[in-house]
mmCIF file of the N, C-alpha and C atoms, coordinates in Angstrom:
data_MODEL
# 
_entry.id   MODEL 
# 
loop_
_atom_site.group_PDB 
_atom_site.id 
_atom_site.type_symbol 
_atom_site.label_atom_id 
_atom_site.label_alt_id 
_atom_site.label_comp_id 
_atom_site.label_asym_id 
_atom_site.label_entity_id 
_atom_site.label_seq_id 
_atom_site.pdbx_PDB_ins_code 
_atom_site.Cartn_x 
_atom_site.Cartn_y 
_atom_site.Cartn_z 
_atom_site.occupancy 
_atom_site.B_iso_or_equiv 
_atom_site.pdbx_formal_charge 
_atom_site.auth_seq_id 
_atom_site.auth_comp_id 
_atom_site.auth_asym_id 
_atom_site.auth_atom_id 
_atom_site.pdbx_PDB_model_num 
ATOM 1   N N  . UNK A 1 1  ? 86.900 -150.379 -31.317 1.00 0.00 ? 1  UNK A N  1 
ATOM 2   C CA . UNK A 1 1  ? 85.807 -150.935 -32.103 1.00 0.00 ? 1  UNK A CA 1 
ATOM 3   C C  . UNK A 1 1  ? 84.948 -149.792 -32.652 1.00 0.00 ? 1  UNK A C  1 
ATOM 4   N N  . UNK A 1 2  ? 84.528 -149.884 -33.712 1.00 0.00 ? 2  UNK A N  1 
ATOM 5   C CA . UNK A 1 2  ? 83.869 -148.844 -34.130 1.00 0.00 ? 2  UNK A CA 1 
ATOM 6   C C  . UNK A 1 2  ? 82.380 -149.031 -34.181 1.00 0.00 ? 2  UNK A C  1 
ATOM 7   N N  . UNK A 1 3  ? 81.731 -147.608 -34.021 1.00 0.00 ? 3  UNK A N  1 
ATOM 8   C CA . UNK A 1 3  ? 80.166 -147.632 -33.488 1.00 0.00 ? 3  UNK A CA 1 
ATOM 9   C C  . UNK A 1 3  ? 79.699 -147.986 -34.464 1.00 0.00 ? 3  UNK A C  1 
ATOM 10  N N  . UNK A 1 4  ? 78.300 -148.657 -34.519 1.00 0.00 ? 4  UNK A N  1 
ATOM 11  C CA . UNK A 1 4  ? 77.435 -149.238 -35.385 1.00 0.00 ? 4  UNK A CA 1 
ATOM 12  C C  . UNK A 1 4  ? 76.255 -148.557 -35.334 1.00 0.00 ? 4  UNK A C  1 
ATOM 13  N N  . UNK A 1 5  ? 76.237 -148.014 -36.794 1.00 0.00 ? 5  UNK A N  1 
ATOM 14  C CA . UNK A 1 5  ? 75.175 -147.058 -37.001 1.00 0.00 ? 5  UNK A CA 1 
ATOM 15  C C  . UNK A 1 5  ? 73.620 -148.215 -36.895 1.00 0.00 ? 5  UNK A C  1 
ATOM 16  N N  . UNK A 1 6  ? 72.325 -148.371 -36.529 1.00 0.00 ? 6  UNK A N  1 
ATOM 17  C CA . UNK A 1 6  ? 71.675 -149.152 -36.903 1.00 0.00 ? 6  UNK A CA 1 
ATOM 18  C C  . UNK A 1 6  ? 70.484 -148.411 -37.035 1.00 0.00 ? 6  UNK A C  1 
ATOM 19  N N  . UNK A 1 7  ? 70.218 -146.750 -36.736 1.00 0.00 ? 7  UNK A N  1 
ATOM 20  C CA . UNK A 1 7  ? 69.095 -146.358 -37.160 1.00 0.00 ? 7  UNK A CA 1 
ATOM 21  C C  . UNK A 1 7  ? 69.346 -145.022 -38.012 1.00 0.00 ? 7  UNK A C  1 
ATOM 22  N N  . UNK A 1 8  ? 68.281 -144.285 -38.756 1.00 0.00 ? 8  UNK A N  1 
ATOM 23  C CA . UNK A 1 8  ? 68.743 -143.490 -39.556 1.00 0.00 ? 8  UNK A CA 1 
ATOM 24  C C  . UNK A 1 8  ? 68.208 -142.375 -39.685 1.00 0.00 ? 8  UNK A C  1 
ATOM 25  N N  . UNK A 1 9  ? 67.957 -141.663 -38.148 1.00 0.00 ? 9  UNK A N  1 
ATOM 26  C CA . UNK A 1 9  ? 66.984 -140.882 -37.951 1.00 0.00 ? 9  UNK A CA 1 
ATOM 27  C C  . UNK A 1 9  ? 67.449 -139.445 -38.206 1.00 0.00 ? 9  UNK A C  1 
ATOM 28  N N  . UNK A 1 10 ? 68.769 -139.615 -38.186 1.00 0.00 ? 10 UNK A N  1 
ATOM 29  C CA . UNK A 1 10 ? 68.903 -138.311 -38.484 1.00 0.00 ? 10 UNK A CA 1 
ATOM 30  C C  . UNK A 1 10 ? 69.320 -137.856 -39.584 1.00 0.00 ? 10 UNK A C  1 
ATOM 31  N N  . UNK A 1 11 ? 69.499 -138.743 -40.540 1.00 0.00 ? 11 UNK A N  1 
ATOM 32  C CA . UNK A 1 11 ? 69.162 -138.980 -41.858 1.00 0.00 ? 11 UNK A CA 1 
ATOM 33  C C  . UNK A 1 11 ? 68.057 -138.120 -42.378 1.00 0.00 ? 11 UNK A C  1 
ATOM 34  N N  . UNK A 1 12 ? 67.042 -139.023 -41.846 1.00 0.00 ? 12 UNK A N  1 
ATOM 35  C CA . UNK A 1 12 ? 65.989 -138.704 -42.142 1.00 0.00 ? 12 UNK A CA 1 
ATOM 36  C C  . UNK A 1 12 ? 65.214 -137.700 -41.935 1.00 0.00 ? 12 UNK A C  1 
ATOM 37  N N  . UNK A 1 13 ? 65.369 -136.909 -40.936 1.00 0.00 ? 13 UNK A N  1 
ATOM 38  C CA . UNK A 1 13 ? 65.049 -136.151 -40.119 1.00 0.00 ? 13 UNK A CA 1 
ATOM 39  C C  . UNK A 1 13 ? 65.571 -134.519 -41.179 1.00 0.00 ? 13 UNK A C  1 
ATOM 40  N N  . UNK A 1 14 ? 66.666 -134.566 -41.480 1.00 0.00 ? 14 UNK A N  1 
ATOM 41  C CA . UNK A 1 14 ? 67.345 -134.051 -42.391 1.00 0.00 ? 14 UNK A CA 1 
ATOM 42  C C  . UNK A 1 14 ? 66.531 -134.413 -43.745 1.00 0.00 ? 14 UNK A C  1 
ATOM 43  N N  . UNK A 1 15 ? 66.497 -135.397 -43.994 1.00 0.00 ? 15 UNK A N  1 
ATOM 44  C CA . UNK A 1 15 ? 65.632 -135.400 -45.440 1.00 0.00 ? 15 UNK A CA 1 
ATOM 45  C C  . UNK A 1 15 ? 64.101 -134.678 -45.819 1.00 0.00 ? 15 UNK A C  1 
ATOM 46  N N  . UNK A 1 16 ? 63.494 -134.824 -44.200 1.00 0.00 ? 16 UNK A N  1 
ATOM 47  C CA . UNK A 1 16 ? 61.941 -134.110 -44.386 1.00 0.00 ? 16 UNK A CA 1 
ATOM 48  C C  . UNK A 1 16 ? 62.051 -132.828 -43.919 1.00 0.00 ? 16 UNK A C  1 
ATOM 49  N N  . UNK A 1 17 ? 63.123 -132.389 -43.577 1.00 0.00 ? 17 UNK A N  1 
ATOM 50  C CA . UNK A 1 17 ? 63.762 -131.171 -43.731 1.00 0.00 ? 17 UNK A CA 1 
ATOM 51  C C  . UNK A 1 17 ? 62.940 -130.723 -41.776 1.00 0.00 ? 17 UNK A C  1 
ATOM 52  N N  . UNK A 1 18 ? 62.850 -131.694 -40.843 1.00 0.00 ? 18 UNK A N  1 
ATOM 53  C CA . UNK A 1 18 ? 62.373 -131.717 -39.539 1.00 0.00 ? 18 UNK A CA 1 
ATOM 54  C C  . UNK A 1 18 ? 63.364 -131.404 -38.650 1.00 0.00 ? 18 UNK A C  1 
ATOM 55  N N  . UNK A 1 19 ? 63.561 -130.387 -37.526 1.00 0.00 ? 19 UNK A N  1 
ATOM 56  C CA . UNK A 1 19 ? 64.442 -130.358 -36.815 1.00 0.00 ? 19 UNK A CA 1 
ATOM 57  C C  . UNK A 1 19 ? 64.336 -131.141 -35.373 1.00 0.00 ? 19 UNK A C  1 
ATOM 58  N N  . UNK A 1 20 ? 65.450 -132.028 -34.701 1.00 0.00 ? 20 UNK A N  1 
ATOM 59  C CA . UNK A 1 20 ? 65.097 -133.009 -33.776 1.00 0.00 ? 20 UNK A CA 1 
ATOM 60  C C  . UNK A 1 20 ? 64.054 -132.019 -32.712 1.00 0.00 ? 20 UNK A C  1 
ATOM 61  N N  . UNK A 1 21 ? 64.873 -130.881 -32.369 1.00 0.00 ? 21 UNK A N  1 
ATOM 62  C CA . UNK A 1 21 ? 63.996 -129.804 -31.624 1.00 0.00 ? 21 UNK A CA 1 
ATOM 63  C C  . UNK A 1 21 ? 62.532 -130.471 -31.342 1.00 0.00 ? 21 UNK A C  1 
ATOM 64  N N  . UNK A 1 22 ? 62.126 -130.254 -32.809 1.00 0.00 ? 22 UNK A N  1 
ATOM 65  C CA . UNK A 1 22 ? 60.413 -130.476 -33.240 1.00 0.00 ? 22 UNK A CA 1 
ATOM 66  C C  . UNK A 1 22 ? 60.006 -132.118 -32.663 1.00 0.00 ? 22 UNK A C  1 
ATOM 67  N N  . UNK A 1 23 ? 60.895 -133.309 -33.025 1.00 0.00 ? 23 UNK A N  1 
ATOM 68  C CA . UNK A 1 23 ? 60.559 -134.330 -32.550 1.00 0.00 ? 23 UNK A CA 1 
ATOM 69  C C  . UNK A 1 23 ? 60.984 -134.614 -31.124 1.00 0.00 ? 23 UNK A C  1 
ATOM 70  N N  . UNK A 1 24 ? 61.519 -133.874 -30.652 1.00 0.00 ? 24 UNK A N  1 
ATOM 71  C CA . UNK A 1 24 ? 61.748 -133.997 -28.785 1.00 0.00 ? 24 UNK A CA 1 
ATOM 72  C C  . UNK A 1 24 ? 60.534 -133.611 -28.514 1.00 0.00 ? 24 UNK A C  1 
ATOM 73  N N  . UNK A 1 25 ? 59.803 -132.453 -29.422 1.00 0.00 ? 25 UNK A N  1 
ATOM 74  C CA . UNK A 1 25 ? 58.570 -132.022 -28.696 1.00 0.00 ? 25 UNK A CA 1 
ATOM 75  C C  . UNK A 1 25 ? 57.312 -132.617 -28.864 1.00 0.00 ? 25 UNK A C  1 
ATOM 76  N N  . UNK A 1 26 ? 57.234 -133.451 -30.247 1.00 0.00 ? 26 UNK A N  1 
ATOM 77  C CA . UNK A 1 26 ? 56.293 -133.936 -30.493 1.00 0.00 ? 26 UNK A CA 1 
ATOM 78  C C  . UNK A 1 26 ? 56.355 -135.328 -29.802 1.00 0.00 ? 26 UNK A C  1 
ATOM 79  N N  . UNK A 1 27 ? 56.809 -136.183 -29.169 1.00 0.00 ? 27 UNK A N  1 
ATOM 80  C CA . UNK A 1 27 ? 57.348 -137.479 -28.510 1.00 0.00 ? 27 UNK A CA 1 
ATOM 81  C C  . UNK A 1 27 ? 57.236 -137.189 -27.002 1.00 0.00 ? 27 UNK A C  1 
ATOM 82  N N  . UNK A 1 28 ? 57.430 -135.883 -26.964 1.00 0.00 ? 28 UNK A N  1 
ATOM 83  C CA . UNK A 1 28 ? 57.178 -135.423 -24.996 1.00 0.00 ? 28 UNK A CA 1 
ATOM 84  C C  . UNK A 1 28 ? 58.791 -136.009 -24.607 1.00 0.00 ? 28 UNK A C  1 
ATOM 85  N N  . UNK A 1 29 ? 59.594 -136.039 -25.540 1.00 0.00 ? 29 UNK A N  1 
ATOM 86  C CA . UNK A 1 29 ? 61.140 -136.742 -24.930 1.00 0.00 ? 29 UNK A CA 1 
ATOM 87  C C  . UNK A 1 29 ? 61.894 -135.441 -24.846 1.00 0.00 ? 29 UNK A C  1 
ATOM 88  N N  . UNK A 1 30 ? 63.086 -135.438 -24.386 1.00 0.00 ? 30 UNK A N  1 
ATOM 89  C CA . UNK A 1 30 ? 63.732 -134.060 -24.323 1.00 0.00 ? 30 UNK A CA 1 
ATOM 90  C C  . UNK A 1 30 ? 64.353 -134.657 -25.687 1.00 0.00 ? 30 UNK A C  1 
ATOM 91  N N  . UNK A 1 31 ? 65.463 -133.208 -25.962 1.00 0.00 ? 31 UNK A N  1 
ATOM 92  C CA . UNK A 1 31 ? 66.576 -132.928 -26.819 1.00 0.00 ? 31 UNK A CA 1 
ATOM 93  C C  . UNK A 1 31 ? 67.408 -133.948 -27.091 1.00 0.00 ? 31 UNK A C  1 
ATOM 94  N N  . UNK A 1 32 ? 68.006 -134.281 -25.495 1.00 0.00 ? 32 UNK A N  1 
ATOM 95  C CA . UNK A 1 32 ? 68.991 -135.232 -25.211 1.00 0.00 ? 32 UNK A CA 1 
ATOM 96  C C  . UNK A 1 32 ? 68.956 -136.460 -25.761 1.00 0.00 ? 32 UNK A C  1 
ATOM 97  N N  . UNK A 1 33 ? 67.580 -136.884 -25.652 1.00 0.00 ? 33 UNK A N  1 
ATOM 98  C CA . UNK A 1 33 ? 67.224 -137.972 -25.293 1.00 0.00 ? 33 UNK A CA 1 
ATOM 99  C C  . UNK A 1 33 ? 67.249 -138.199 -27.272 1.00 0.00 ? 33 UNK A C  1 
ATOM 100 N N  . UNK A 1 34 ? 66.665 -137.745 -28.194 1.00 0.00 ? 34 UNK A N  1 
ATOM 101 C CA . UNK A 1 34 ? 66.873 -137.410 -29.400 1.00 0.00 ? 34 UNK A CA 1 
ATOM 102 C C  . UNK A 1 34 ? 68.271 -137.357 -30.302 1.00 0.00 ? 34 UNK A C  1 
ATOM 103 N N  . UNK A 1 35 ? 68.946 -136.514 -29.256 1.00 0.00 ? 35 UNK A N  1 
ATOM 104 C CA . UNK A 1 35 ? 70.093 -136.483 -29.909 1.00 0.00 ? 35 UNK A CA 1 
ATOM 105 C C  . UNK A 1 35 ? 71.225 -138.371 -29.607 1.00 0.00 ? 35 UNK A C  1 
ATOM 106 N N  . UNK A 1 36 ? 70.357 -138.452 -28.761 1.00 0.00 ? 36 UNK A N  1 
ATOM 107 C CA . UNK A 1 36 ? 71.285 -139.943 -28.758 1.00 0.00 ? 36 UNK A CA 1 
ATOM 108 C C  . UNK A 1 36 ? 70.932 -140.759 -29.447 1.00 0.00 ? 36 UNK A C  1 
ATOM 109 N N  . UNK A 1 37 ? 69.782 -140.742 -29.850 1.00 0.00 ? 37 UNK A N  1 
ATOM 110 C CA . UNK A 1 37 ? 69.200 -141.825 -31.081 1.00 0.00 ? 37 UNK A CA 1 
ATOM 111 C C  . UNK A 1 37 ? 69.559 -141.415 -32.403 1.00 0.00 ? 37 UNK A C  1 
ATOM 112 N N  . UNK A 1 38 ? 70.047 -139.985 -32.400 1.00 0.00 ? 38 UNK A N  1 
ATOM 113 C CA . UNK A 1 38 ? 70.954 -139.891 -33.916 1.00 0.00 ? 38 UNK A CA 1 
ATOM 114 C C  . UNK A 1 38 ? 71.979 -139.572 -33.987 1.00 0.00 ? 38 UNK A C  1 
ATOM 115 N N  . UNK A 1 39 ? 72.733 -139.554 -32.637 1.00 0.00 ? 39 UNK A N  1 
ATOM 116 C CA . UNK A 1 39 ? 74.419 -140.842 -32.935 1.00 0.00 ? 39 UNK A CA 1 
ATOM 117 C C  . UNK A 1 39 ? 74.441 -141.879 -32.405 1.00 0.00 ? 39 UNK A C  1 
ATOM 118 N N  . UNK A 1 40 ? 73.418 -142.752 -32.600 1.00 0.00 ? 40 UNK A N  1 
ATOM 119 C CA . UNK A 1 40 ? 73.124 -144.009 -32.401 1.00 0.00 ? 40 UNK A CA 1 
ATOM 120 C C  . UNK A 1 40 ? 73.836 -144.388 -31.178 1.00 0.00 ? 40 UNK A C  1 
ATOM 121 N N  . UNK A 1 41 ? 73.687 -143.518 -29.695 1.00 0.00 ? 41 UNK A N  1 
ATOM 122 C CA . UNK A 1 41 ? 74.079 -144.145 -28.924 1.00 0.00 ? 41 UNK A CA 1 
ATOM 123 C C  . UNK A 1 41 ? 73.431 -145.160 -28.024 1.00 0.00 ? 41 UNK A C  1 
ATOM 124 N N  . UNK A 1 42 ? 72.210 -144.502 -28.069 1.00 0.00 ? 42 UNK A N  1 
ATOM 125 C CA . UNK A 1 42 ? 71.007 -145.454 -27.560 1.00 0.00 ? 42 UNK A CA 1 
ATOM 126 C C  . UNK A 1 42 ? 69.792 -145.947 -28.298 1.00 0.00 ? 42 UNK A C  1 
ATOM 127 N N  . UNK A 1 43 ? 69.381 -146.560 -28.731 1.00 0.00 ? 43 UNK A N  1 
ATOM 128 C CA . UNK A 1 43 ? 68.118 -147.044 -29.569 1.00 0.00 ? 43 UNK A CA 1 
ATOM 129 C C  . UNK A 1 43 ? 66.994 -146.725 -28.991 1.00 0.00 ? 43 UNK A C  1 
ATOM 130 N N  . UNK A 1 44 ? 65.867 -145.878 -29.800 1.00 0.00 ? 44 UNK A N  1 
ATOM 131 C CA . UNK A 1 44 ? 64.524 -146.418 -29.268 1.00 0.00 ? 44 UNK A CA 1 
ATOM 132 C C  . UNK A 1 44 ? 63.746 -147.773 -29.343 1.00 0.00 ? 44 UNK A C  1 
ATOM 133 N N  . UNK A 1 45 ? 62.871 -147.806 -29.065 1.00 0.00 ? 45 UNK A N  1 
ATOM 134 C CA . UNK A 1 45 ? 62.263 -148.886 -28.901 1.00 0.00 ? 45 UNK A CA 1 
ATOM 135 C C  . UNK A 1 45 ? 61.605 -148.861 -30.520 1.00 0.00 ? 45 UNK A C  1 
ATOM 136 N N  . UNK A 1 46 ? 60.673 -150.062 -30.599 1.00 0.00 ? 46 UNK A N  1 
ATOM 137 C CA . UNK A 1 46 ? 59.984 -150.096 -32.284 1.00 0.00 ? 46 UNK A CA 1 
ATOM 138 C C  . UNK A 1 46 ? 58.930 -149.525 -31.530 1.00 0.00 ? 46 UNK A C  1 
ATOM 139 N N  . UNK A 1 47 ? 58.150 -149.224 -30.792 1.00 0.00 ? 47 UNK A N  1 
ATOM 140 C CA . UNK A 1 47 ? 56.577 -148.377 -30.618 1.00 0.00 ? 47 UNK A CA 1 
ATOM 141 C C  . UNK A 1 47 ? 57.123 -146.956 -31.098 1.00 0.00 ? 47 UNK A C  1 
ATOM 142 N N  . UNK A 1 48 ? 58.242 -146.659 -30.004 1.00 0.00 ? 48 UNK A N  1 
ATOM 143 C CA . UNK A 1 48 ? 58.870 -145.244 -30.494 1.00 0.00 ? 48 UNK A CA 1 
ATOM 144 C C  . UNK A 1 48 ? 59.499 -144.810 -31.998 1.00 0.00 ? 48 UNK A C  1 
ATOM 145 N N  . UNK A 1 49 ? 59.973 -145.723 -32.542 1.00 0.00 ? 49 UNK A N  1 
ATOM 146 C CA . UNK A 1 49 ? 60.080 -145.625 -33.860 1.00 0.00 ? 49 UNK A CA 1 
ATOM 147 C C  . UNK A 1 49 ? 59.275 -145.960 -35.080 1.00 0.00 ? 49 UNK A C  1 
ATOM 148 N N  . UNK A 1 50 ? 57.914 -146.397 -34.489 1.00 0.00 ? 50 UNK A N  1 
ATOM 149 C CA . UNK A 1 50 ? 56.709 -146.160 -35.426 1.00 0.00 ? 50 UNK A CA 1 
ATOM 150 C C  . UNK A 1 50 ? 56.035 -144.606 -35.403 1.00 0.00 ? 50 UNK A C  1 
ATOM 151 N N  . UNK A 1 51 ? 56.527 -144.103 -33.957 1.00 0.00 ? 51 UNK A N  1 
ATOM 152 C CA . UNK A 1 51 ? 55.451 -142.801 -33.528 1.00 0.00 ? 51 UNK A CA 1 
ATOM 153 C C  . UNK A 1 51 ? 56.672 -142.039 -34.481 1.00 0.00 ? 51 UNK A C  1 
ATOM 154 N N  . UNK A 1 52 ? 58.222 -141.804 -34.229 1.00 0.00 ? 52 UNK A N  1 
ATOM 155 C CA . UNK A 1 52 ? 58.746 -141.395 -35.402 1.00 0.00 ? 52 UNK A CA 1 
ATOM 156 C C  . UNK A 1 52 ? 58.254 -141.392 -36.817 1.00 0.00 ? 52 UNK A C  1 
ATOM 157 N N  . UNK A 1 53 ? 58.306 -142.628 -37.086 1.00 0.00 ? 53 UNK A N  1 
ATOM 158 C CA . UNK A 1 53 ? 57.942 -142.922 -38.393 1.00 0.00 ? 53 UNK A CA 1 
ATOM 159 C C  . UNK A 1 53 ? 56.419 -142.008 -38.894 1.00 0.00 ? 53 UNK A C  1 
ATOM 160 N N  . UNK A 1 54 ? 55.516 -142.217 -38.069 1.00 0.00 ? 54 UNK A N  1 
ATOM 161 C CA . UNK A 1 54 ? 54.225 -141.310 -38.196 1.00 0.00 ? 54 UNK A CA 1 
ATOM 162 C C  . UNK A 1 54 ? 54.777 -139.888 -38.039 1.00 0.00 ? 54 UNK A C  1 
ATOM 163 N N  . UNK A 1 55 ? 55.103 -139.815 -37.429 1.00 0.00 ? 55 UNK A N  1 
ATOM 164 C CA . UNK A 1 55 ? 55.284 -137.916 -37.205 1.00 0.00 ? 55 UNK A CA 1 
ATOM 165 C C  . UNK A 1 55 ? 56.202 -137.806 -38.483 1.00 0.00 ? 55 UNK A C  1 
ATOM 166 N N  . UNK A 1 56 ? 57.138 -138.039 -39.030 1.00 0.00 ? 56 UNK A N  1 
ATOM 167 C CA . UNK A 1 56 ? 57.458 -137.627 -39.937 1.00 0.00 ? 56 UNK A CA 1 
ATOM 168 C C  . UNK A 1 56 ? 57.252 -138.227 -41.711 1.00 0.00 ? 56 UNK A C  1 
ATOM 169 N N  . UNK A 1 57 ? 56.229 -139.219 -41.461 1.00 0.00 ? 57 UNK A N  1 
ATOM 170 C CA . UNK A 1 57 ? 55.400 -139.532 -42.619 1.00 0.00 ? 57 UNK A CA 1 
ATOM 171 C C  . UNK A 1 57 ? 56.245 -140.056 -43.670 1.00 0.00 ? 57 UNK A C  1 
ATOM 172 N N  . UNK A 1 58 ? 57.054 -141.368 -43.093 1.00 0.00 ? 58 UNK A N  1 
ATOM 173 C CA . UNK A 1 58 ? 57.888 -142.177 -43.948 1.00 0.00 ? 58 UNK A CA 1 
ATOM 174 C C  . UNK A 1 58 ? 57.819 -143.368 -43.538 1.00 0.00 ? 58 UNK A C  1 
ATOM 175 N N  . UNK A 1 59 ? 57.579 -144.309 -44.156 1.00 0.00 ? 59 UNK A N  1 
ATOM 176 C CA . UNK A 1 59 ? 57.959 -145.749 -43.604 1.00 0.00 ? 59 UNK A CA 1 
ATOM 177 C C  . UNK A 1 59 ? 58.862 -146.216 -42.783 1.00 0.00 ? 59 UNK A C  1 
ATOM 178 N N  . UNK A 1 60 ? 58.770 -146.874 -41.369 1.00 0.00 ? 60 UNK A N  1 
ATOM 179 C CA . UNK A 1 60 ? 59.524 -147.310 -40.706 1.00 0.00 ? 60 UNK A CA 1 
ATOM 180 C C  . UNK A 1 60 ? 60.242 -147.845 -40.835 1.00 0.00 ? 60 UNK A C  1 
ATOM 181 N N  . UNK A 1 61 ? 60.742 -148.544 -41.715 1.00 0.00 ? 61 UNK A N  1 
ATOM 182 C CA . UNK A 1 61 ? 62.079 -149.265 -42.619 1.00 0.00 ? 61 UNK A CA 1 
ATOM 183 C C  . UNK A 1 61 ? 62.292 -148.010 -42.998 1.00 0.00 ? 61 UNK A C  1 
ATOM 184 N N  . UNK A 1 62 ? 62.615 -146.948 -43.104 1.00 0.00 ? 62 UNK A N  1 
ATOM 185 C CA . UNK A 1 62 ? 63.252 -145.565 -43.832 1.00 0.00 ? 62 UNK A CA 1 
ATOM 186 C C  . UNK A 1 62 ? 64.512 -145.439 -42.615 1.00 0.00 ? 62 UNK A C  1 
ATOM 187 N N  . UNK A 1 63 ? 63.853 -145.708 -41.275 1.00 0.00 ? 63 UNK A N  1 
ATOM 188 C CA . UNK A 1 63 ? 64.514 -145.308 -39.893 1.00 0.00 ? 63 UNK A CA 1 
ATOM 189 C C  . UNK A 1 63 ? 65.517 -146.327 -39.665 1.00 0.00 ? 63 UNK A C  1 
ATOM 190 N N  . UNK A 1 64 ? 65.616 -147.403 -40.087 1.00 0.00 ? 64 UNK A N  1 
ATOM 191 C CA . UNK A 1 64 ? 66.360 -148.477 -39.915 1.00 0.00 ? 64 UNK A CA 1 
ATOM 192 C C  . UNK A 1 64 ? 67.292 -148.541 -40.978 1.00 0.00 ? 64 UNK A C  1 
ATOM 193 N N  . UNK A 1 65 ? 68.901 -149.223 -40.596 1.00 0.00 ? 65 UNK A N  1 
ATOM 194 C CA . UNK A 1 65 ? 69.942 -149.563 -41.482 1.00 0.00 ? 65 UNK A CA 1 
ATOM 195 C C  . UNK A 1 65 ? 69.505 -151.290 -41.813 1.00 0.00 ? 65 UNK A C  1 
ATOM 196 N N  . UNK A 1 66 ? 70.047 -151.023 -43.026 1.00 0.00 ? 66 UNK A N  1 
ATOM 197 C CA . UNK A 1 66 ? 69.199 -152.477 -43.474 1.00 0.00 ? 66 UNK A CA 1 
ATOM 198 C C  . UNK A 1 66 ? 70.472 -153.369 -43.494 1.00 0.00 ? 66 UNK A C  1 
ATOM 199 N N  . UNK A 1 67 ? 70.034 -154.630 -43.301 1.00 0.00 ? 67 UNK A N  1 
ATOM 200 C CA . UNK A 1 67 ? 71.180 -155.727 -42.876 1.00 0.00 ? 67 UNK A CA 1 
ATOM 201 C C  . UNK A 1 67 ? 71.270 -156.440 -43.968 1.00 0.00 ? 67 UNK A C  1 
ATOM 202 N N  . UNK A 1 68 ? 70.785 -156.197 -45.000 1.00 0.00 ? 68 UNK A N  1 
ATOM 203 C CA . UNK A 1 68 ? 71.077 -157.037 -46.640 1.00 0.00 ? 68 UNK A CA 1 
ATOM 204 C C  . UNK A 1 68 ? 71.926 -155.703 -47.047 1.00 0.00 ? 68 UNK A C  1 
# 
């Protein structure tokens, strides 16, 4: 079965030209914990993906794969 991308952080992350490095540190999360949310192995939560969304100053629908 193949994995289902559903967030797009590292997309994005790449687009504001941010390295995860920087958002492990700004979140108080490690590396790890980062790098699994951008091969979508584990999801954050939506509080955690608003504090994303703020730290890197894009709309929270930017972080999400859209289902339309």
């Amino acid at each position: 079965m193949d994995k289902v991308n559903y967030n797009r952080i590292k997309a994005v992350l790449a687009e504001v030209n941010v390295a995860s490095k920087e958002l492990a540190k700004h979140l108080d999360r490690t590396e790890s914990t980062v790098s699994r949310w951008c091969t979508n192995d584990v999801q954050p939560s939506v509080e955690v993906l608003y504090q994303i969304a703020k730290f890197l100053d894009v709309d929270i629908r930017e972080l999400l794969v859209s289902t339309k």
